[in-house]
Jmol script that loads the backbone (N, CA, C; Angstrom):
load data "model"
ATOM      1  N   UNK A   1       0.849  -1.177   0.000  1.00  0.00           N
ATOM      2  CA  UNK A   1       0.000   0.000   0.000  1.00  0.00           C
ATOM      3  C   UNK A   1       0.895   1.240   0.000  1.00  0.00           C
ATOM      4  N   UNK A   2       0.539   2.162  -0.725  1.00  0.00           N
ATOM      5  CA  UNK A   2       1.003   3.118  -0.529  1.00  0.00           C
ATOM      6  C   UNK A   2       1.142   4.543   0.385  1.00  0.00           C
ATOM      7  N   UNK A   3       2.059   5.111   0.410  1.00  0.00           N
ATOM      8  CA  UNK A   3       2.577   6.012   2.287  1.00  0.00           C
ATOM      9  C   UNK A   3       1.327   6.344   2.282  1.00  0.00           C
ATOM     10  N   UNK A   4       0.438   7.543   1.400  1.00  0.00           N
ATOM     11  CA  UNK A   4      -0.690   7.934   1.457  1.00  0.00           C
ATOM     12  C   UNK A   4      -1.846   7.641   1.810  1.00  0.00           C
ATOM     13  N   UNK A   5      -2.164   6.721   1.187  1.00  0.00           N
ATOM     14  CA  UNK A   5      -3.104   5.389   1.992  1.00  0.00           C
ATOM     15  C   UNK A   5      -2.992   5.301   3.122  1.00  0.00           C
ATOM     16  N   UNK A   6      -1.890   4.174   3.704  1.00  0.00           N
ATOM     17  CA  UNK A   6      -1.369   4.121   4.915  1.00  0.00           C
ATOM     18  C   UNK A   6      -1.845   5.188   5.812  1.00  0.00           C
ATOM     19  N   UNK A   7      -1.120   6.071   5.812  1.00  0.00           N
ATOM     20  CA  UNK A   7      -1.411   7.182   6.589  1.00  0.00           C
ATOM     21  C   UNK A   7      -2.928   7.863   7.018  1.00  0.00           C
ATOM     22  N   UNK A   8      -3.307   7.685   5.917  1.00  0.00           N
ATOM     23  CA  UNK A   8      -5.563   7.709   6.111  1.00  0.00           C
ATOM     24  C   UNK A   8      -5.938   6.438   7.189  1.00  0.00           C
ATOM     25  N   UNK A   9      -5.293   5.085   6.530  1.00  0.00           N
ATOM     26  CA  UNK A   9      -5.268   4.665   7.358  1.00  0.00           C
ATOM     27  C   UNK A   9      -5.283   4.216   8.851  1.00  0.00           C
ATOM     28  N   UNK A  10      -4.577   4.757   9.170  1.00  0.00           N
ATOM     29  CA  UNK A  10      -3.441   4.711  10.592  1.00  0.00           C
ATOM     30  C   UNK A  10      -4.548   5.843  11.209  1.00  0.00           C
ATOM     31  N   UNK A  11      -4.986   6.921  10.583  1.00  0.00           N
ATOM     32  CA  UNK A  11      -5.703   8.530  11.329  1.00  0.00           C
ATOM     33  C   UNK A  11      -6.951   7.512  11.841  1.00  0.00           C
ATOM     34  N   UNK A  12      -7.762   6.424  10.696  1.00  0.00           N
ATOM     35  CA  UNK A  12      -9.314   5.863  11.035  1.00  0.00           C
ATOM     36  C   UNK A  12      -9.115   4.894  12.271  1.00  0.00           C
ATOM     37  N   UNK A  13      -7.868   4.426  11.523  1.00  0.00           N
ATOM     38  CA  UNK A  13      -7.841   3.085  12.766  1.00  0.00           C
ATOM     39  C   UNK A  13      -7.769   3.449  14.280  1.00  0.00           C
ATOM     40  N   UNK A  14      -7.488   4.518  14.526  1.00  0.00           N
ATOM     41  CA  UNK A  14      -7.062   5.583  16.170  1.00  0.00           C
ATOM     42  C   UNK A  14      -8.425   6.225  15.976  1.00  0.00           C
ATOM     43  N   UNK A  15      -9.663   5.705  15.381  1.00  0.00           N
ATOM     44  CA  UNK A  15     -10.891   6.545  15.805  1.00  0.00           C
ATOM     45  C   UNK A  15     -11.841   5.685  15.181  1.00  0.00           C
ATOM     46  N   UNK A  16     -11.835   4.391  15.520  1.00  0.00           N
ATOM     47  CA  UNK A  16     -13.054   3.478  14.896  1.00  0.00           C
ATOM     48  C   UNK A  16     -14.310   4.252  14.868  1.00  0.00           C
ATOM     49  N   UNK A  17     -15.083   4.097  13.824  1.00  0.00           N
ATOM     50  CA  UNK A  17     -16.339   4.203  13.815  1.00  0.00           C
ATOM     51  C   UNK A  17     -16.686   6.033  14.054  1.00  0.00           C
ATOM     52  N   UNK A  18     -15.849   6.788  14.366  1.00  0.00           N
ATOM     53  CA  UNK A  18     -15.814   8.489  13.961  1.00  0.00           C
ATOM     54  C   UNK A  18     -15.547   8.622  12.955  1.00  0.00           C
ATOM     55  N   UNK A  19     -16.142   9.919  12.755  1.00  0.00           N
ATOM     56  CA  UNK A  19     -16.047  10.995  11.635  1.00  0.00           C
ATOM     57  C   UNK A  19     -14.819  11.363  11.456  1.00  0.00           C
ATOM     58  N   UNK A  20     -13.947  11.791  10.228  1.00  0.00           N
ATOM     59  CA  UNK A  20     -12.572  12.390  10.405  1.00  0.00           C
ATOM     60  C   UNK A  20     -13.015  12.953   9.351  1.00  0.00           C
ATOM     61  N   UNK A  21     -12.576  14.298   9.541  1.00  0.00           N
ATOM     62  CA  UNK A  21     -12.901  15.755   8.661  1.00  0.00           C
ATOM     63  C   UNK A  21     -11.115  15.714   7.904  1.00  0.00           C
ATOM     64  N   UNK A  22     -11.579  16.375   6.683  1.00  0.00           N
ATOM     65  CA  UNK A  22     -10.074  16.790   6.297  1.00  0.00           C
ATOM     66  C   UNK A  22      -8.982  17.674   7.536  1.00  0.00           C
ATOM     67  N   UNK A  23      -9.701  18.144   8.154  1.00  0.00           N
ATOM     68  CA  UNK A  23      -8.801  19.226   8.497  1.00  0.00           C
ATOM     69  C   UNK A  23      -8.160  18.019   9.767  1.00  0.00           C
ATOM     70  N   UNK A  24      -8.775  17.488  10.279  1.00  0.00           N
ATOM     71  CA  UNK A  24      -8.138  16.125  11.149  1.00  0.00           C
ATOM     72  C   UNK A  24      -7.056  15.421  10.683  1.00  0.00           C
ATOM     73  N   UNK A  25      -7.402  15.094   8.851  1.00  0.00           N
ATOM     74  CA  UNK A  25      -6.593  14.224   8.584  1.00  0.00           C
ATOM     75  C   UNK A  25      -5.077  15.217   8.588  1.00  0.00           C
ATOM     76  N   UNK A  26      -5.352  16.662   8.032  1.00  0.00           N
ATOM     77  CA  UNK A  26      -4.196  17.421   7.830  1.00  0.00           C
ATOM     78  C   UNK A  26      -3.683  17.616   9.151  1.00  0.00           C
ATOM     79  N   UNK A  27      -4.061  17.206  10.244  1.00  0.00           N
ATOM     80  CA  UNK A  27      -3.367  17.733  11.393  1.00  0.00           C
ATOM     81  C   UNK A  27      -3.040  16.473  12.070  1.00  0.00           C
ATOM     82  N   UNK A  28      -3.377  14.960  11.917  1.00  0.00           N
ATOM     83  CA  UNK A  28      -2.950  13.938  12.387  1.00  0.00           C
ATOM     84  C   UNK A  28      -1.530  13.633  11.570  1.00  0.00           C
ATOM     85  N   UNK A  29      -1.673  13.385  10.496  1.00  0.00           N
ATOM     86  CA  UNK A  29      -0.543  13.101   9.092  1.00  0.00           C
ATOM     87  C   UNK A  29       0.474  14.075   9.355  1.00  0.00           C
ATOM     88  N   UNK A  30       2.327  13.419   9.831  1.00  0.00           N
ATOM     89  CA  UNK A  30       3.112  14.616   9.710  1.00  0.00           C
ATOM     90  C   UNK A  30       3.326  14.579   8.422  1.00  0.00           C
ATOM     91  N   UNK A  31       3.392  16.461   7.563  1.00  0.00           N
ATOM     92  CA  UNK A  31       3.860  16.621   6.444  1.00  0.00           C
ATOM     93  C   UNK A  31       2.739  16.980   5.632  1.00  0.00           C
ATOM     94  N   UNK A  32       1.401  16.763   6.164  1.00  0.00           N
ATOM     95  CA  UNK A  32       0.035  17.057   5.458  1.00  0.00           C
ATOM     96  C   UNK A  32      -0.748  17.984   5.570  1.00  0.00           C
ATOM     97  N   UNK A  33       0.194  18.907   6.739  1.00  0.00           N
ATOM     98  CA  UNK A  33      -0.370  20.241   7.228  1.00  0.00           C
ATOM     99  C   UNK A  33      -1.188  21.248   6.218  1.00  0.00           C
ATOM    100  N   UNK A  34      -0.095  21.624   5.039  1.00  0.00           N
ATOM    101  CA  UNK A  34      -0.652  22.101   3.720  1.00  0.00           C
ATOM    102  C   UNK A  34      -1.576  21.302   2.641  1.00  0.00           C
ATOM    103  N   UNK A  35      -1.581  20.215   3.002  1.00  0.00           N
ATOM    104  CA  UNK A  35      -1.741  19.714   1.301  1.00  0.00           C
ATOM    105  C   UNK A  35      -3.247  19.982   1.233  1.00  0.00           C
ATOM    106  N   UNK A  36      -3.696  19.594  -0.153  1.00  0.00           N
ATOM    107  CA  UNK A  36      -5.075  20.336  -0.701  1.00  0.00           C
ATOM    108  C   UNK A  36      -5.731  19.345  -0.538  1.00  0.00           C
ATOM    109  N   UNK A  37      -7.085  19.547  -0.704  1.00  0.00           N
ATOM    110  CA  UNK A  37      -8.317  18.515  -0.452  1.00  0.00           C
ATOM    111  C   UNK A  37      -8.016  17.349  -1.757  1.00  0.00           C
ATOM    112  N   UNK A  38      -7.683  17.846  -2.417  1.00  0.00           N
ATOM    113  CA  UNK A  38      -7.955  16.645  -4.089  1.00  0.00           C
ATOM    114  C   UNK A  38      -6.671  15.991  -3.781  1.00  0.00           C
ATOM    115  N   UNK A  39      -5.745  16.269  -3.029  1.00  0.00           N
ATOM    116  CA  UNK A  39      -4.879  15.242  -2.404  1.00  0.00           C
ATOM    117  C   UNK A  39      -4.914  14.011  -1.598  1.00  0.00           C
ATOM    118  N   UNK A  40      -5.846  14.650  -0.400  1.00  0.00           N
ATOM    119  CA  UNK A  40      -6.259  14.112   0.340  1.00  0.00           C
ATOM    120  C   UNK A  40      -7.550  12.657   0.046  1.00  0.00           C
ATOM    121  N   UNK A  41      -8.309  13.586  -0.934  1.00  0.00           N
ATOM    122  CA  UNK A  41      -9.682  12.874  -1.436  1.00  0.00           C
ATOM    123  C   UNK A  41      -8.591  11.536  -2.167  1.00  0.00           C
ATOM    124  N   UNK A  42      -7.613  11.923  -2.744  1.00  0.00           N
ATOM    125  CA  UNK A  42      -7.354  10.644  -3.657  1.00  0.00           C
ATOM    126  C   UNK A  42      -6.690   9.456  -3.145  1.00  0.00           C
ATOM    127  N   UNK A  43      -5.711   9.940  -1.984  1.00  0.00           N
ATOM    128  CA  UNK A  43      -5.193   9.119  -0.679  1.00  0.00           C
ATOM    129  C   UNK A  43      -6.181   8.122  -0.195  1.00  0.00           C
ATOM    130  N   UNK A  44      -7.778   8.858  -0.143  1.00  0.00           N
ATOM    131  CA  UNK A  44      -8.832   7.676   1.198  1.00  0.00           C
ATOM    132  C   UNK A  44      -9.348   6.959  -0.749  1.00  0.00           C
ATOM    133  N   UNK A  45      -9.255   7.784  -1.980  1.00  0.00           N
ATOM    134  CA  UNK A  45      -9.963   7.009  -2.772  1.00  0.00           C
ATOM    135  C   UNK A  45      -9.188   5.807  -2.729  1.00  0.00           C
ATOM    136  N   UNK A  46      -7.605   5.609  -3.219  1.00  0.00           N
ATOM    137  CA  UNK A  46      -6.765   4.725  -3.390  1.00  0.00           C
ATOM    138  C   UNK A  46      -7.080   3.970  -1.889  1.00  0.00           C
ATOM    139  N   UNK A  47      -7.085   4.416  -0.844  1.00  0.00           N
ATOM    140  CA  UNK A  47      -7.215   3.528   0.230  1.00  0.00           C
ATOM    141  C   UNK A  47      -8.834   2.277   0.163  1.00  0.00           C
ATOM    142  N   UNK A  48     -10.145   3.057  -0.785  1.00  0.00           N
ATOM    143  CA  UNK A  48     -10.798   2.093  -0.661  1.00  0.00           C
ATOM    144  C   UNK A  48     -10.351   1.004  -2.160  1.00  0.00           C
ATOM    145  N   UNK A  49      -9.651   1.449  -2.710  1.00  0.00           N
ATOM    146  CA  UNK A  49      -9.509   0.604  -3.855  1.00  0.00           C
ATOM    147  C   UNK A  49      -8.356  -0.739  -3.247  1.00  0.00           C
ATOM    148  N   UNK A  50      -7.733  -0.117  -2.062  1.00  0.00           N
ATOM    149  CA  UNK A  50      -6.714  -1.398  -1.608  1.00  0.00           C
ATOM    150  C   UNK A  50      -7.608  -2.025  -0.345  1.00  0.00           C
ATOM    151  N   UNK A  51      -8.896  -1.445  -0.049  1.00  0.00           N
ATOM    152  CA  UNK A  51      -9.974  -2.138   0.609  1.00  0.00           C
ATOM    153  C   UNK A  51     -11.511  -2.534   0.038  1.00  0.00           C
ATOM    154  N   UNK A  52     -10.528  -2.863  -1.254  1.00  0.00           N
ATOM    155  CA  UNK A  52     -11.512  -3.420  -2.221  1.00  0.00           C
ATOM    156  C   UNK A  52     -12.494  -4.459  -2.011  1.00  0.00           C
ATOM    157  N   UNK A  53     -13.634  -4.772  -1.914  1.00  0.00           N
ATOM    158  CA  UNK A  53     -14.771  -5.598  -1.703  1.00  0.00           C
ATOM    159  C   UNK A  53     -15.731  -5.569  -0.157  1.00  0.00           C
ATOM    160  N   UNK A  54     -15.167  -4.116   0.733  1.00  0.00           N
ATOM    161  CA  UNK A  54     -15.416  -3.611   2.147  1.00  0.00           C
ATOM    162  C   UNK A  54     -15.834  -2.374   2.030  1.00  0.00           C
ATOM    163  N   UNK A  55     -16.974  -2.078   2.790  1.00  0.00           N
ATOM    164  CA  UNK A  55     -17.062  -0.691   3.101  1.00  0.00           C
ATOM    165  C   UNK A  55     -16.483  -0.073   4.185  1.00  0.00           C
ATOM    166  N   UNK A  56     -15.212  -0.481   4.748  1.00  0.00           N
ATOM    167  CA  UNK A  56     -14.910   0.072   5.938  1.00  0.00           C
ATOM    168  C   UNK A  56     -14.116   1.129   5.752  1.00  0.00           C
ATOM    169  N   UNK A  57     -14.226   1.988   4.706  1.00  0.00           N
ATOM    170  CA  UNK A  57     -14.055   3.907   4.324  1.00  0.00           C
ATOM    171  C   UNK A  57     -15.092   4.103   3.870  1.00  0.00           C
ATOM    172  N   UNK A  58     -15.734   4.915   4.227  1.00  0.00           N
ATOM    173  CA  UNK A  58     -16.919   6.199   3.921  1.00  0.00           C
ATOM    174  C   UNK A  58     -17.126   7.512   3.470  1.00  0.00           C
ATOM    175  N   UNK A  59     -17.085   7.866   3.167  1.00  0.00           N
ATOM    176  CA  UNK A  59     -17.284   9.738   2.874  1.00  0.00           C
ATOM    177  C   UNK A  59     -18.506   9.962   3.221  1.00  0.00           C
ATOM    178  N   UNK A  60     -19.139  11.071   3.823  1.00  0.00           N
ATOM    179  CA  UNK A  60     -19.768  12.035   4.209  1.00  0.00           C
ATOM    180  C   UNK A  60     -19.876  13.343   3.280  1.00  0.00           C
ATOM    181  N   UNK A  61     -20.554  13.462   2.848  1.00  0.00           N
ATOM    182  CA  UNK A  61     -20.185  14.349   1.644  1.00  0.00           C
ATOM    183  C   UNK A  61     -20.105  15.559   2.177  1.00  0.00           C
ATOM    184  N   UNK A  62     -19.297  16.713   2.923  1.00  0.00           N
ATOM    185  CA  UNK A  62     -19.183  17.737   3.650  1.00  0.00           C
ATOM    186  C   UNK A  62     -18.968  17.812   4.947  1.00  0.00           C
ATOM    187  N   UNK A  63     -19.053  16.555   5.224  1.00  0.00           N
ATOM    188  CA  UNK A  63     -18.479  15.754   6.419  1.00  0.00           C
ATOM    189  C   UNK A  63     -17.320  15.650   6.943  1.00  0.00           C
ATOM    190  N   UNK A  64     -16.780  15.123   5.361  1.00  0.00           N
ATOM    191  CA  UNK A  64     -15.163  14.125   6.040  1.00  0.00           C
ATOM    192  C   UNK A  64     -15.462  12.819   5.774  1.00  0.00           C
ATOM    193  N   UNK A  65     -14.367  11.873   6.364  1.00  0.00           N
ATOM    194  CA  UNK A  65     -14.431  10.698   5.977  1.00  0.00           C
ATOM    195  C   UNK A  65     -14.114   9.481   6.968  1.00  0.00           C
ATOM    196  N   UNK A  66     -15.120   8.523   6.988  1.00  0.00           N
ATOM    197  CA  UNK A  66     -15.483   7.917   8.405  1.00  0.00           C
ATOM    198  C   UNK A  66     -14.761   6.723   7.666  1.00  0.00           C
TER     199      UNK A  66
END
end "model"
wireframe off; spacefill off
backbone 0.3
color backbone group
């Protein structure tokens, strides 16, 4: 899997079953302080594609991502 992934990862797994807003993920992730939303969005997309056949990533559409 890749760092990006991973790292979405690692933020859900330290908050089963909560909400995680971008601005969470940018402040859990060192190095992600800046980065842009279409960064971020493509990190949890690639993360459900390597949790392929599970819904255990969600989006919230204005939410964040559970």
């Amino acid at each position: 899997m890749q760092p990006g992934p991973l790292a979405v990862l690692r933020v859900l797994a330290r908050q089963p079953g909560r909400l995680v807003s971008m601005a969470d993920l940018r402040s859990n992730v060192p190095g992600w302080h800046d980065m842009d939303d279409h960064a971020i969005e493509t990190a949890v997309s690639r993360l459900r594609r390597a949790l392929d056949g599970t819904d255990l990533v969600q989006s919230v559409v204005r939410r964040g991502t559970d």
